[in-house]
C-alpha positions in Angstrom: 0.0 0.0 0.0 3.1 2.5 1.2 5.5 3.5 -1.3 8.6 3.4 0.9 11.0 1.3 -0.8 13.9 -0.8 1.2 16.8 -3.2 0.2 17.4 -6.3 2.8 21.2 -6.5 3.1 23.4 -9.4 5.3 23.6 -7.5 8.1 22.2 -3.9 7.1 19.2 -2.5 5.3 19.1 0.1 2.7 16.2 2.3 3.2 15.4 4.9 -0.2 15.2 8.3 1.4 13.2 10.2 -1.0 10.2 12.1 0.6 13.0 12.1 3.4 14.3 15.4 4.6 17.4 15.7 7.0 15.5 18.0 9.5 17.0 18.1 13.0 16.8 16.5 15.3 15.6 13.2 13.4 14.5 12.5 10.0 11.1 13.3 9.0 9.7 10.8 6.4 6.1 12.4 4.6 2.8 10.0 4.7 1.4 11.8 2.0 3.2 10.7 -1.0 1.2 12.3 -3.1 2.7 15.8 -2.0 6.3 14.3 -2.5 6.1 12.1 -4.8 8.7 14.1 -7.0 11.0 13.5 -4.3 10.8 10.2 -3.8 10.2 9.4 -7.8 13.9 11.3 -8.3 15.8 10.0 -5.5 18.9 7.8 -5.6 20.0 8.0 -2.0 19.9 5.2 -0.2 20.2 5.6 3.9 22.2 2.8 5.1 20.9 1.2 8.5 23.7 -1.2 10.1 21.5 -3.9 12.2 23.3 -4.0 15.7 25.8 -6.9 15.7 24.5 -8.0 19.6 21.5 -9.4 17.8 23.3 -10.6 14.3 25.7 -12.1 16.3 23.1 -15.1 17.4 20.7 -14.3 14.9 21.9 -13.9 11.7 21.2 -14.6 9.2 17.9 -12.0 8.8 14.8 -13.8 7.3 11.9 -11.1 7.7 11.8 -7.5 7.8 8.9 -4.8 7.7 8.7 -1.0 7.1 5.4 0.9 8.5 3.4 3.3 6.6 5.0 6.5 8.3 8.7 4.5 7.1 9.6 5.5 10.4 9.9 2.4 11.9 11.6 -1.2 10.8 12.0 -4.3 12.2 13.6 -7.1 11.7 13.5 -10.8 12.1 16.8 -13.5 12.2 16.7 -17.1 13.3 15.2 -16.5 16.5 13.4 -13.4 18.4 13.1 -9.9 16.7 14.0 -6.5 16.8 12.8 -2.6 15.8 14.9 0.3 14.9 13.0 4.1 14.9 14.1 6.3 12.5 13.5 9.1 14.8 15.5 8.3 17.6 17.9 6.3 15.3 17.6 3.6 18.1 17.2 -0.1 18.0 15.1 -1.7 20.4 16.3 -5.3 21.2 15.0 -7.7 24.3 16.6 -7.1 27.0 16.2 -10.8 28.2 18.1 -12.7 26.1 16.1 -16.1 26.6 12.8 -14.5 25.1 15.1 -13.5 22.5 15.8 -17.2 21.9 12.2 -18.6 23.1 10.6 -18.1 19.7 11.3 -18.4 15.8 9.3 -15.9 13.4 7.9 -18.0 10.6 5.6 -16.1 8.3 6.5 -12.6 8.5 6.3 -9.7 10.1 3.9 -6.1 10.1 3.8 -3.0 11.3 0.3 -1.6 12.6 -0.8 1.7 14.1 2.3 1.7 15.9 2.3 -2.3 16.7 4.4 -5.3 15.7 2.9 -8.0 14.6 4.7 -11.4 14.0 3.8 -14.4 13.2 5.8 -17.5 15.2 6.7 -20.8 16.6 7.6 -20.6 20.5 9.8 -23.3 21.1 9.3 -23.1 25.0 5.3 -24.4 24.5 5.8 -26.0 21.4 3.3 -23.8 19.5 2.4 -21.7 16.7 1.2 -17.8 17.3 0.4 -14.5 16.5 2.7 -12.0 19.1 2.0 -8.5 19.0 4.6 -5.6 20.5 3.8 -2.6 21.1 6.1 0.0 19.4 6.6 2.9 22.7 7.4 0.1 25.6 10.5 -1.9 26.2 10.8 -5.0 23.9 9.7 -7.5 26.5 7.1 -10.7 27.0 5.3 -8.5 29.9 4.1 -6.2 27.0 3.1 -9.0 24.5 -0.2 -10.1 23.4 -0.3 -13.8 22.1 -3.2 -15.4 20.1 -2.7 -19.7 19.7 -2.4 -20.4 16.0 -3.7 -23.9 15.3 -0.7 -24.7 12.5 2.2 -22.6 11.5 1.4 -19.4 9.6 2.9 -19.5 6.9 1.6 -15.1 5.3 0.7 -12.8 7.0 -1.4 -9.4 5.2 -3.5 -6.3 6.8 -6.1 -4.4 5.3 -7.1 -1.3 7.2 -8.1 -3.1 10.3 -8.2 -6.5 8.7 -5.1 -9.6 9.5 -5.2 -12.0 7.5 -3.2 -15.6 7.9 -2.8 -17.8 5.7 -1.3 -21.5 7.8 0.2 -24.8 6.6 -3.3 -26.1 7.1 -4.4 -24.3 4.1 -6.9 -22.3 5.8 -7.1 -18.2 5.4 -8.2 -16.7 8.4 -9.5 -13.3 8.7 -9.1 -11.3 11.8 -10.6 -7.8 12.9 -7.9 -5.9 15.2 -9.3 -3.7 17.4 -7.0 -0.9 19.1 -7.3 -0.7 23.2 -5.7 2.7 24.9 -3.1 4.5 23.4 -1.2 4.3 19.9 2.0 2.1 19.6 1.8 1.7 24.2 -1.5 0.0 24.3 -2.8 -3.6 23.2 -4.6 -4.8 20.3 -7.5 -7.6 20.4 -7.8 -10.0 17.1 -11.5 -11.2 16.9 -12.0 -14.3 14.4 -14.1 -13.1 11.4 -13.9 -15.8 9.1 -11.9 -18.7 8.1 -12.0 -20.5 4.6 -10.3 -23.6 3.8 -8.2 -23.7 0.3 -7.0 -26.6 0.2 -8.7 -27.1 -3.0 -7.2 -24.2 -4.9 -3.7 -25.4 -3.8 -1.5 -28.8 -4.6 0.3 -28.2 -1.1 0.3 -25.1 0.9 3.6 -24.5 0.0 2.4 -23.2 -3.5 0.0 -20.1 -2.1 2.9 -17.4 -2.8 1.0 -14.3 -1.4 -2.6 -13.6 0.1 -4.0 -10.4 0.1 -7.2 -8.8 1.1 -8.6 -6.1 -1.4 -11.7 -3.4 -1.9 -11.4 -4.8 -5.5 -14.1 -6.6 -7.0 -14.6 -7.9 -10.4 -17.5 -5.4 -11.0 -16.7 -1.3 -10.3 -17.7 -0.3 -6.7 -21.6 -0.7 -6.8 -24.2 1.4 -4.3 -23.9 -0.9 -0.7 -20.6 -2.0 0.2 -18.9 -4.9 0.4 -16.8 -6.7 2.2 -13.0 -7.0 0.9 -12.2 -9.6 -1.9 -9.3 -12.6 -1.5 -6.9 -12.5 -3.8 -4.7 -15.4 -3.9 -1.4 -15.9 -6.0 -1.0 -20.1 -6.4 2.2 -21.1 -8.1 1.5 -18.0 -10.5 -2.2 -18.4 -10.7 -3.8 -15.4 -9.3 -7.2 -16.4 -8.0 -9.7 -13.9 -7.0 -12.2 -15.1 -4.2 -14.8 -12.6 -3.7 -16.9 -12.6 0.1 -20.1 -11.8 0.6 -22.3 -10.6 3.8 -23.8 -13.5 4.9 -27.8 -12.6 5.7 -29.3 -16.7 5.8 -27.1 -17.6 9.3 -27.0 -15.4 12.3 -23.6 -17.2 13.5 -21.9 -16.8 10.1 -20.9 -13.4 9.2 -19.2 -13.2 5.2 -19.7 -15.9 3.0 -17.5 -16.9 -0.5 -18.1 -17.2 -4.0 -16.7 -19.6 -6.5 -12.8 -18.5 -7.5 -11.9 -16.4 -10.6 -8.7 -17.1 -12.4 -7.4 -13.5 -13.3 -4.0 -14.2 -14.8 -1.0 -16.3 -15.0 2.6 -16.2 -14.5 2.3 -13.5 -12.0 4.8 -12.8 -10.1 4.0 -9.9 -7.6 1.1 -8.2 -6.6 -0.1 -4.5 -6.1 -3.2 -3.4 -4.5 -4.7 0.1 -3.8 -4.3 0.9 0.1 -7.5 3.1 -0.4 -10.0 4.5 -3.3 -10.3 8.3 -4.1 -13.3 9.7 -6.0 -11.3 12.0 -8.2 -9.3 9.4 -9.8 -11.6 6.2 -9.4 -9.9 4.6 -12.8 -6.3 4.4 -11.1 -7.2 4.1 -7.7 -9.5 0.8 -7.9 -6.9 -1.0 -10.7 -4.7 -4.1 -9.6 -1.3 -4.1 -10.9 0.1 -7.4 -11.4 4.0 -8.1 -12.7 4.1 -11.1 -14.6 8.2 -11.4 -15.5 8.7 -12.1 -18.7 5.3 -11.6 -20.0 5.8 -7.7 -18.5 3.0 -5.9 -16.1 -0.4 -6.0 -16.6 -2.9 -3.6 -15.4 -6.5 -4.8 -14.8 -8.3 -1.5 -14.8 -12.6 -0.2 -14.0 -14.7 0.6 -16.6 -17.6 2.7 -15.4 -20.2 3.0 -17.9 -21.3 6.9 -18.5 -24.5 7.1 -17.2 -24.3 5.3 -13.7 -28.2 5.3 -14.0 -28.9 3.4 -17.0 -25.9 0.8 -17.9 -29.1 -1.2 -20.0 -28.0 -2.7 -23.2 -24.7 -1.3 -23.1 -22.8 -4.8 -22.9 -19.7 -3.7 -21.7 -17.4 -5.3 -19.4 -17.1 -4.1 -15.9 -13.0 -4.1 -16.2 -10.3 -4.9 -18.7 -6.9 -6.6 -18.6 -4.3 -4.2 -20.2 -0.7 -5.5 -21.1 2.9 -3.2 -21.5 5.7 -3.7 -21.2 8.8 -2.2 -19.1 12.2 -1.5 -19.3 12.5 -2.2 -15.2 11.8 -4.4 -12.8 9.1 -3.0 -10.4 9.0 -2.4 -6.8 6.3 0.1 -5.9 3.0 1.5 -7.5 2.3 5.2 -6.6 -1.6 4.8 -7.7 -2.5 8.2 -8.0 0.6 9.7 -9.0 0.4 7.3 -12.2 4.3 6.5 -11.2 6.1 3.4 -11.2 9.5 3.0 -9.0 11.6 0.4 -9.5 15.3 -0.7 -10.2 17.7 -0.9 -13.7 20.4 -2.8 -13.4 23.6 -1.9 -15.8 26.0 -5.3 -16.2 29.4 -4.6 -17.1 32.3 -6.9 -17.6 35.8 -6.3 -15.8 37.5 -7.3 -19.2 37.1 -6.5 -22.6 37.8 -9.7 -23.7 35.0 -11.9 -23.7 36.6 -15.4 -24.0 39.2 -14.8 -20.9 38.4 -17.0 -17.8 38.6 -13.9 -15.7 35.7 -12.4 -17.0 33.4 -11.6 -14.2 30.0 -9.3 -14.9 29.8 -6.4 -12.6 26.6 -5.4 -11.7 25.2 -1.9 -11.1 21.4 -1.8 -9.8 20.0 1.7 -9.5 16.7 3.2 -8.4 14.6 4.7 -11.4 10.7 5.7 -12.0 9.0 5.3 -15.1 5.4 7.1 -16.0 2.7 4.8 -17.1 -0.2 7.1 -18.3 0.3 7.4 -22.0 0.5 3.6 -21.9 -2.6 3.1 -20.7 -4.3 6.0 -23.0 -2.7 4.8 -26.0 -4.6 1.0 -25.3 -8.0 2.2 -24.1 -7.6 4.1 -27.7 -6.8 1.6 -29.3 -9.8 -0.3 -28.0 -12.1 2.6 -28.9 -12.4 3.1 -25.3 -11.5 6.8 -25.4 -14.4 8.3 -23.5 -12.3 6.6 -20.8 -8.8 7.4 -22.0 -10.3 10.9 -21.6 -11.6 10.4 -18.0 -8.6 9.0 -16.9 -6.1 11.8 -18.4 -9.0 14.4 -17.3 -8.4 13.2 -13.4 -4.7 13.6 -14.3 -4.3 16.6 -15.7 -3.4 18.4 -12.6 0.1 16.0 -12.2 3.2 18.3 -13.0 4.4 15.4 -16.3 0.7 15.7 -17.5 1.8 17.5 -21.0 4.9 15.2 -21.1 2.7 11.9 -21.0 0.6 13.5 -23.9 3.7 14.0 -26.0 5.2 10.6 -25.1 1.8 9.2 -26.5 1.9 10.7 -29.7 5.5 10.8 -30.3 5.2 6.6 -29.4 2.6 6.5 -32.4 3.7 8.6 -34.9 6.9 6.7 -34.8 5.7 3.5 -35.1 3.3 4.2 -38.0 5.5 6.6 -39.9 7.9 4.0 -39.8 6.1 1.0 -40.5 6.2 -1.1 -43.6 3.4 -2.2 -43.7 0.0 -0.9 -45.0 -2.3 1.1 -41.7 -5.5 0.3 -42.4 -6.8 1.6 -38.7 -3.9 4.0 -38.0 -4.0 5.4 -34.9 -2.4 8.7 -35.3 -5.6 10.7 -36.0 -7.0 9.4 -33.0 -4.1 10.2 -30.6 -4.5 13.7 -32.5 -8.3 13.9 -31.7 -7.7 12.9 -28.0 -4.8 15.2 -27.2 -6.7 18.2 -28.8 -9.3 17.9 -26.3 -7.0 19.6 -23.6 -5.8 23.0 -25.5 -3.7 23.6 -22.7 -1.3 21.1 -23.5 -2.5 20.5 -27.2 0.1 22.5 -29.5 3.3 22.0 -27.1 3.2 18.2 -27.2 2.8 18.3 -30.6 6.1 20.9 -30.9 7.9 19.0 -28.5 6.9 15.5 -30.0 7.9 17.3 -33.8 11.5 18.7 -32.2 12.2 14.6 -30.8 11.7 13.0 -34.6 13.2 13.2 -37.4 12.4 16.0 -40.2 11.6 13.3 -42.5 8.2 12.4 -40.4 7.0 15.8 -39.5 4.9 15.8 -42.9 2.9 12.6 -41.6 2.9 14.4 -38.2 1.5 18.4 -39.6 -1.1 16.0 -42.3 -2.7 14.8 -39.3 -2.5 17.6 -36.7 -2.5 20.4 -38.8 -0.4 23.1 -40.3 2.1 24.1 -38.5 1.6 27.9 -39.7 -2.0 27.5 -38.2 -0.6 25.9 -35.3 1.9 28.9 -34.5 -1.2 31.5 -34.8 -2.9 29.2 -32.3 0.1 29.7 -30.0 0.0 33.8 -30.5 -4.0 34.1 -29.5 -3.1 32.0 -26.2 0.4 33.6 -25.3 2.0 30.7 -25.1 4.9 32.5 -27.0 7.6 30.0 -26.0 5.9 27.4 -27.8 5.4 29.7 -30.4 8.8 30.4 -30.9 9.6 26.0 -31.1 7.5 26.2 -33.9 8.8 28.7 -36.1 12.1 26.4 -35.7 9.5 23.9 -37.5 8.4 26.5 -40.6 11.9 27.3 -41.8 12.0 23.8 -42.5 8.6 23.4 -43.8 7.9 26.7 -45.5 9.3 29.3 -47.9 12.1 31.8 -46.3 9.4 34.9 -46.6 6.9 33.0 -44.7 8.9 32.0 -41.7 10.3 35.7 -41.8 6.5 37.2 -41.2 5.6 34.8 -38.5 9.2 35.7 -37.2 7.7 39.5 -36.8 4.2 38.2 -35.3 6.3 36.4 -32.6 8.6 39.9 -31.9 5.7 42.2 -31.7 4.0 39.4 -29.4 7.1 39.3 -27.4 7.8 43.2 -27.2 4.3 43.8 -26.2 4.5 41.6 -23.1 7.9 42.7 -22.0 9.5 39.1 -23.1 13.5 40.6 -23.9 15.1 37.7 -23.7 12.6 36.1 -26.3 12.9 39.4 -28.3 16.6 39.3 -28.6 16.5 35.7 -29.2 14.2 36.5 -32.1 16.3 39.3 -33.0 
């Protein structure tokens, strides 16, 4: 749900400090990443955390670690025991009696929530599986914990808002509701048994559920009463979605399931919305799923215009869109439309290739890329433009807005203007149509796209869009005189000398008139 990226080192962990700002006397790490996102989009820092060698020393090596929502807390998990680290206080927080330390093994993860530890783990002293819960403000100590008996070893461990889920070698998903008693990250919190559902007929061995996750996704867009949150299970690759239902027939049970949907294959990792927001419904209710080879897959809402009458408009609820990427992803900022993740750069410590000795060196570095014209450009393609336009409308407020519009065209007029063979449903005009709808942004991407191709295209490009004489006049009645200027660049390669000279003296005047000297000398 958080977009706070770490590494997991041998004995460290490498937390990315963007959104982070060096403010004394601690760090202060924003929640809302949507006001930072630039920040944490851009950053290459990494802020190296050393884990304290008293606990490495008996626990190493590390097998779990967790980062909560603020990223001002971490913890980690080794052979035995546990430990947290504030970012704050730049403290760790170890027991203090070594033989709880070495009393219980963490087996299915770890979690951080409103200001509590959660693991999951086998106590070796009463031979027996458990949920422990710490709280975050006290000393790291058994008189603080709160134990719940597990009846096989968990083997996942999720939250949603105030849901847990578990997921045990039994095969059995159990769904908790945590319930917060006295203060934030001091007092205790109660797990009360919602449901449990038995899976062992979705999985060979329990071995093969690779995540579990509990969503506000549903196969349909978000209807008029609510539901409760949908299972999403990944199986060996399969990613299953199980949606629950509020039970009404049985007083004693309270959510009920419906049959499994197989949404993809070959998926690798998940990524789920943390919460929904009105404004941008399309990219705040889609699942993300990263499917290796195959590349990332978005499985996005379609909500019909009218939400009063959807008769006879057969049209699926949602569609399955694929791209692909040049990174491997690690984080989904929903509504910023970003994607972080890492590129790695291999080089070899020789030049020659056949020697023995050549060993690859790798370089792994953090990078972002934008998604939004990817998903315009296939909703287009589909004729699914009215919501290509919604979507981009509910984006048009992000600072790279214009540059996704000019990335979508430029990707287009490429590949047609290029292509050998015949276009019988080119998509240029369409791209052309769409784009003009925002006139804010309309006539700079199609400069900027025009200055990134070659000369030999722009004809295809202006036959489409327009002429580019037109296109400069359009640019003088708004005042966008910078723009203006990019395109005469454009005319004195298009047009006659004495045509790109009088548009030369439109510009000037335009630019003299509104005080613009360094355009004016420019010009001059």
């Amino acid at each position: 749900g958080h977009g706070h990226l770490y590494l997991q080192g041998e004995d460290r962990l490498y937390l990315n400090v963007g959104g982070v700002s060096a403010d004394a006397p601690g760090f202060h790490l924003t929640n809302d990443l949507s006001s930072d996102f630039s920040t944490l989009a851009g950053s290459k820092q990494w802020l190296v955390v050393p884990i304290p060698s008293t606990y490495t020393g008996s626990n190493w090596p590390i097998r779990y670690t967790a980062i909560d929502n603020e990223g001002m807390s971490i913890a980690v998990a080794g052979r035995t025991g546990l430990a947290h680290y504030s970012l704050s206080s730049r403290k760790w927080k170890l027991f203090g009696n070594e033989t709880q330390e070495r009393d219980f093994i963490v087996t299915g993860g770890l979690l951080w929530h409103k200001g509590f530890m959660i693991a999951s783990s086998y106590s070796l002293l009463e031979d027996k599986d458990e949920i422990r819960i710490y709280p975050r403000d006290t000393r790291l100590d058994n008189s603080y914990v709160k134990t719940f008996r597990m009846p096989s070893q968990v083997l996942l461990l999720n939250t949603m808002r105030d849901s847990l889920l578990t997921f045990c070698a039994n095969a059995q998903v159990s769904i908790f509701e945590m319930t917060l008693q006295g203060e934030e990250g001091s007092g205790s919190i109660e797990l009360t048994r919602t449901q449990t559902v038995d899976i062992s007929g979705l999985c060979v061995h329990p071995a093969c559920v690779v995540s579990a996750t509990l969503t506000t996704i549903r196969a349909e867009t978000a209807g008029s009463h609510p539901h409760p949150e949908s299972l999403l299970l990944n199986v060996s690759g399969r990613l299953l979605m199980v949606q629950r239902e509020h039970c009404t027939d049985n007083t004693d049970v309270l959510f009920t399931c419906s049959a499994p949907n197989v949404l993809a294959s070959c998926v690798e990792n998940v990524w789920v919305p943390s919460r929904s927001r009105r404004d941008k419904p399309h990219l705040t209710e889609a699942l993300w799923l990263f499917c290796g080879a195959h590349g990332m897959r978005v499985w996005l809402p379609l909500f019909p215009r009218n939400h009063q009458d959807s008769a006879h408009t057969f049209m699926s609820k949602r569609i399955m869109l694929p791209f692909h990427l040049r990174i491997y992803p690690l984080a989904i900022l929903f509504e910023d439309a970003i994607l972080l993740g890492a590129e790695n750069d291999t080089v070899l410590y020789t030049s020659d290739t056949n020697s023995p000795f050549s060993l690859p060196f790798s370089l792994l570095e953090l990078t972002s890329q934008v998604y939004l014209h990817q998903i315009l450009r296939q909703l287009i393609h589909r004729n699914l433009g009215y919501h290509a336009w919604e979507i981009a409308r509910s984006c048009a407020s992000l600072p790279y807005f214009p540059h996704s519009l000019e990335l979508l065209l430029h990707e287009v007029l490429e590949e047609e203007a290029t292509s050998k063979e015949p276009l019988p449903d080119a998509q240029l005009p369409s791209v052309v149509e769409f784009i003009r709808e925002f006139p804010g942004v309309w006539a700079r991407a199609v400069v900027q796209c025009a200055r990134k191709t070659e000369i030999a295209l722009w004809p295809y490009l202006f036959s489409v869009a327009g002429s580019p004489k037109k296109l400069l006049q359009d640019c003088l009645q708004r005042q966008q005189l910078d723009t203006a200027a990019s395109y005469l660049i454009i005319l004195q390669n298009l047009e006659p000398s004495t045509v790109s000279r009088q548009h030369a003296t439109l510009l000037l005047d335009a630019a003299l008139e509104q005080g613009r000297w360094e355009l004016s000398r420019d010009l001059v």
